[in-house]
N, C-alpha and C positions, 0 to 999 in steps of 0.2 A: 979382430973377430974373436969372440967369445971359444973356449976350446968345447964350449956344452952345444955351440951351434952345427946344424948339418950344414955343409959344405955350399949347400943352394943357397944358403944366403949371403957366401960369401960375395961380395961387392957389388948389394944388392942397396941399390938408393929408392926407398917405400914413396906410394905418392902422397905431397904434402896438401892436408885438405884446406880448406879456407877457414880461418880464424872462427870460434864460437863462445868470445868475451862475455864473461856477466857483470859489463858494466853499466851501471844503471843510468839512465837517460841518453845511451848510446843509440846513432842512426845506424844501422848494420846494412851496407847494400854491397856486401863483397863476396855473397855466396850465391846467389841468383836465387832465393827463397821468394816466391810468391808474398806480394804483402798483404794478400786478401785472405781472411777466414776461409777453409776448407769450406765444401759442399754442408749446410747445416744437417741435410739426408746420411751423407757419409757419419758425420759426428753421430749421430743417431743409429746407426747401422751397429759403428765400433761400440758405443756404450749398450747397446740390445744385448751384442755377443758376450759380455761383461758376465757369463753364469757358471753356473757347476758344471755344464757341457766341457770347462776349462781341463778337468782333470782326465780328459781323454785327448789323444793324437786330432789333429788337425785330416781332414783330407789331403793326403800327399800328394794326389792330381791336380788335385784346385781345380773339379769339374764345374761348381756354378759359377766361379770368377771366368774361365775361361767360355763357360756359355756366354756369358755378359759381352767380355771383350768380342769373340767371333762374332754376336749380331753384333757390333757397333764399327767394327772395320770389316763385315759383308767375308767372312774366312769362316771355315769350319773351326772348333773346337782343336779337332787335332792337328791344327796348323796355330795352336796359341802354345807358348810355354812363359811360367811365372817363375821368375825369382825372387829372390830377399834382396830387392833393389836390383836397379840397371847394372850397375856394379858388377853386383854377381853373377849376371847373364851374359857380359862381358867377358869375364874371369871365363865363367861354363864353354862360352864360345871360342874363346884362343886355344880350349886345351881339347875343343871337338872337331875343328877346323883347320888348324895352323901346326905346322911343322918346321924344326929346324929343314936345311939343306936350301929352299927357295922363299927366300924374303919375303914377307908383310909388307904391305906400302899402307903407310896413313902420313899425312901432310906433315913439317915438320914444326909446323907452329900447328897446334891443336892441344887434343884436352891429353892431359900429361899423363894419365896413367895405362894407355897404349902402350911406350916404352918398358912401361915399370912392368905390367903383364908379362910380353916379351921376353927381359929378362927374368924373371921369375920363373917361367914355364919352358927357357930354354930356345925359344922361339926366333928364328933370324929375322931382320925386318929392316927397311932402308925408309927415312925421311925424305918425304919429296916435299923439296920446297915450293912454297906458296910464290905464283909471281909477286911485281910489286907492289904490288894494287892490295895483294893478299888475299888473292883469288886462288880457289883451286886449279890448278894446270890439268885441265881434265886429259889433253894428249898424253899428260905422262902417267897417267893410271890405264890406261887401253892396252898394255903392253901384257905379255905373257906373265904369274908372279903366282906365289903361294898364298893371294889372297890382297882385298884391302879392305881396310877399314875408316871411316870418318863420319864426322858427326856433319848434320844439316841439320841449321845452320851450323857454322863451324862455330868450336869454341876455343878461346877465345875472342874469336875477330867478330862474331855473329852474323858475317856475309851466311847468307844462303847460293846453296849450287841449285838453279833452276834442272826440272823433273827430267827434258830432256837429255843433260849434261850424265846427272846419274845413272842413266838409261843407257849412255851411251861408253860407263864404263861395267855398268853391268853385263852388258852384251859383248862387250871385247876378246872377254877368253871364260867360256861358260864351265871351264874343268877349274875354277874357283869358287870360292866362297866374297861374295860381298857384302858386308857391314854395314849398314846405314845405321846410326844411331844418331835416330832422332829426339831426343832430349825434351828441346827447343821448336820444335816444328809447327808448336801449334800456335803459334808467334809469330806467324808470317809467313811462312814455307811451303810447301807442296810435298805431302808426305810420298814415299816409296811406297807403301801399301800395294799402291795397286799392279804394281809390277809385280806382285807372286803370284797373281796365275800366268806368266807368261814365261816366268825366269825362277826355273829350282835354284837355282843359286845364289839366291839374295835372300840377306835376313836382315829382318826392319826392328830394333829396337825401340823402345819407350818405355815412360816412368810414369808415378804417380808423383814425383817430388816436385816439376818444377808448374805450370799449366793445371795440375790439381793442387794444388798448393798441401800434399800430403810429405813433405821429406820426411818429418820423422816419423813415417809408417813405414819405410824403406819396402818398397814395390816396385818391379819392371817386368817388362814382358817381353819378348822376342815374337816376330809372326813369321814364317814363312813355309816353306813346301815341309812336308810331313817327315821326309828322308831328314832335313836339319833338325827338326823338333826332335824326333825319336835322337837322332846324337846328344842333343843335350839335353833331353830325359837321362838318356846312360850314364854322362857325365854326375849331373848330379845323384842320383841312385850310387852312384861309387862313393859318393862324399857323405850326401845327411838326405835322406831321402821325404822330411819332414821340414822341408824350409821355410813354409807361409804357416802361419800362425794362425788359430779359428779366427779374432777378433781382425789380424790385416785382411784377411779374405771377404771378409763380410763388409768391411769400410769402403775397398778399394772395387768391389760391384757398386756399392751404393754411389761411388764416386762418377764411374764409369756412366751410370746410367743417367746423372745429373748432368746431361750437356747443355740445355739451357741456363745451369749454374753460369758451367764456366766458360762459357763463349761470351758471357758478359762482364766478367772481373778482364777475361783476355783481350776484350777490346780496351777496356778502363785501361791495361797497362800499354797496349798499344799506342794510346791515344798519351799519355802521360811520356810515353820515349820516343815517340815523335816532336810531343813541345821542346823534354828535354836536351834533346840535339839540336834542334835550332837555335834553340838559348844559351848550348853549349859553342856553339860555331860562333852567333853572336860576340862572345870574348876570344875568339880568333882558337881556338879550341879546335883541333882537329878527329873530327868523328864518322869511325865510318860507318857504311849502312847495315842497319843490322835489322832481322827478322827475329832475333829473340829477344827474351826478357833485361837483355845488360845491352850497354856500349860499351866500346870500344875506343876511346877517348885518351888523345897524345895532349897534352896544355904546349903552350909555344914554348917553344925558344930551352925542349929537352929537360921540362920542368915537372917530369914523371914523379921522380921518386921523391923529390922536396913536395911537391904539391899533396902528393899521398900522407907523408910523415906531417904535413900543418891541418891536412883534413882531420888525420887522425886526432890531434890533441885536441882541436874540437870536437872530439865524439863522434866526427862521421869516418865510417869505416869502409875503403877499397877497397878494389884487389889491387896487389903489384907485381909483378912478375921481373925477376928480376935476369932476364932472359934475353940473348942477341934475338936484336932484331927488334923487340917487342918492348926493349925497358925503357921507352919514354912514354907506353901506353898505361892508364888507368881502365880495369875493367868494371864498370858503375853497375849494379845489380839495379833496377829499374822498382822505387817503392812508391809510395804513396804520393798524390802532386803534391800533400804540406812535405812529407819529406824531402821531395825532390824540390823544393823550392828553398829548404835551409840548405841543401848540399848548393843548389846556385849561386848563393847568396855569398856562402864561405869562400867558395869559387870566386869568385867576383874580387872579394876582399885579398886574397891571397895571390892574386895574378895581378892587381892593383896596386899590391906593396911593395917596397922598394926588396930586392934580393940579397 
């Protein structure tokens, strides 16, 4: 440790993001980026804002982005909060919700920078393991705790937890806060949403990165009872109280409001990761089911991380994780059918050849 660092970082492991190579003629599906063009409205929205209005402060409420959002999830206004990406509404959340002394529960195969928050923020928290199926154990989140959190679907296994299961850890001990970060939801899932008029104690995250195919606008929202919003109003108001940008503000309404857009790129990737898990099981591939934008894909015979490193040198790019439990799975970011026909094809060739 550096003697110039404060003492919090010490034996602090950052989360590691997924690879963003500029190598040309590279298949990229290891970051779960949408492969369709944003909302052409949104591109139109972001280049409008492009004026001399620049040289003033943004709205630090983000009152018309959040008009947008509240009619399009049926919530008031002041039951929406924006961040600079899910991310950060994450980040806002562990440090307005979670305390050391009684443990965090989030699954202990899931999205990695749960722990890394945690420690960073000082925060206790216990990994509950996925059965083996790699199902949520929803009996072991019902239990008393200083909160949970998990993405639906999970990532990255991409199973979805059906609406009643989350209902029924949302209800179990209502002197918590509970997480849903839904990422991936619009991929197959059954959003939380509508569990905040019934339950102040759940907050439903989302983004514009994955379903809007906006990642690098870096936008997220949090929705829930007005008592959580206003905490992570406070939260941020202590850090930078100017986080969404005039030009994100203005894309990410136009985005919102374009849902005939993307309920049609969303069926095209649905339809293109259903062929591609069949055709993946077809070479004895094993894939589980998933409601978002990637699979989850183990190749036979524990040929994860060889299979990754030969896709790689062909230019097409995983994810690999190199993680108990998890390191003979490939996670396949779900792209275009010609791309996803060069990644089968590789496939084919490489689980064909001699080892």
């Amino acid at each position: 440790m550096n003697k110039y660092w404060s003492r919090r970082l010490d034996g602090i492991e950052g989360y590691t993001p997924g690879e963003q190579p500029q190598i040309p003629g590279l298949i990229k599906l290891n970051t779960n980026e949408n492969p369709y063009d944003p909302s052409p409205k949104a591109l139109a929205a972001l280049a409008s804002a492009a004026t001399a209005d620049m040289r003033l402060y943004p709205d630090p409420d983000v009152h018309a982005l959040r008009d947008v959002l509240a009619e399009t999830h049926g919530l008031a206004p002041d039951q929406i909060f924006v961040g600079n990406g899910s991310d950060e509404v994450l980040a806002f959340s562990f440090l307005a919700f979670f305390d050391a002394g009684r443990p965090l529960l989030f699954p202990d195969i899931t999205y990695s920078f749960y722990p890394v928050y945690g420690d960073f923020f000082g925060i206790d928290y216990e990994r509950v393991p996925l059965d083996a199926d790699f199902q949520v154990p929803v009996s072991r989140f019902c239990r008393a705790s200083g909160g949970v959190i998990f993405p639906n679907p999970n990532a990255p296994t991409g199973i979805a937890l059906p609406l009643v299961d989350v209902e029924r850890i949302v209800a179990a001990d209502p002197d918590r806060v509970v997480i849903v970060d839904e990422a991936y939801v619009d991929f197959g899932a059954d959003s939380a949403v509508g569990l905040i008029r019934r339950y102040p104690n759940v907050l439903v995250i989302q983004t514009l990165s994955k379903y809007r195919a906006l990642a690098g606008l870096r936008l997220g929202w949090a929705m829930g009872d007005r008592g959580l919003v206003e905490a992570l109003a406070c939260v941020k108001n202590c850090i930078n109280s100017y986080t969404i940008d005039r030009a994100a503000q203005a894309a990410a309404a136009a985005a919102v409001s374009d849902r005939a857009y993307y309920e049609e790129t969303a069926q095209k990737i649905i339809a293109t990761r259903e062929r591609t898990a069949a055709a993946l099981r077809s070479l004895n591939v094993h894939v589980l089911p998933s409601s978002a934008n990637f699979l989850f894909a183990a190749p036979p015979d524990g040929r994860g991380e060889e299979v990754f490193q030969k896709l790689r040198e062909r230019k097409i790019l995983v994810r690999y994780f190199q993680k108990p439990r998890i390191s003979r799975f490939l996670r396949i970011t779900i792209g275009t059918d010609q791309e996803m026909d060069v990644l089968l094809t590789a496939l084919k060739e490489i689980l064909e050849s001699p080892r």
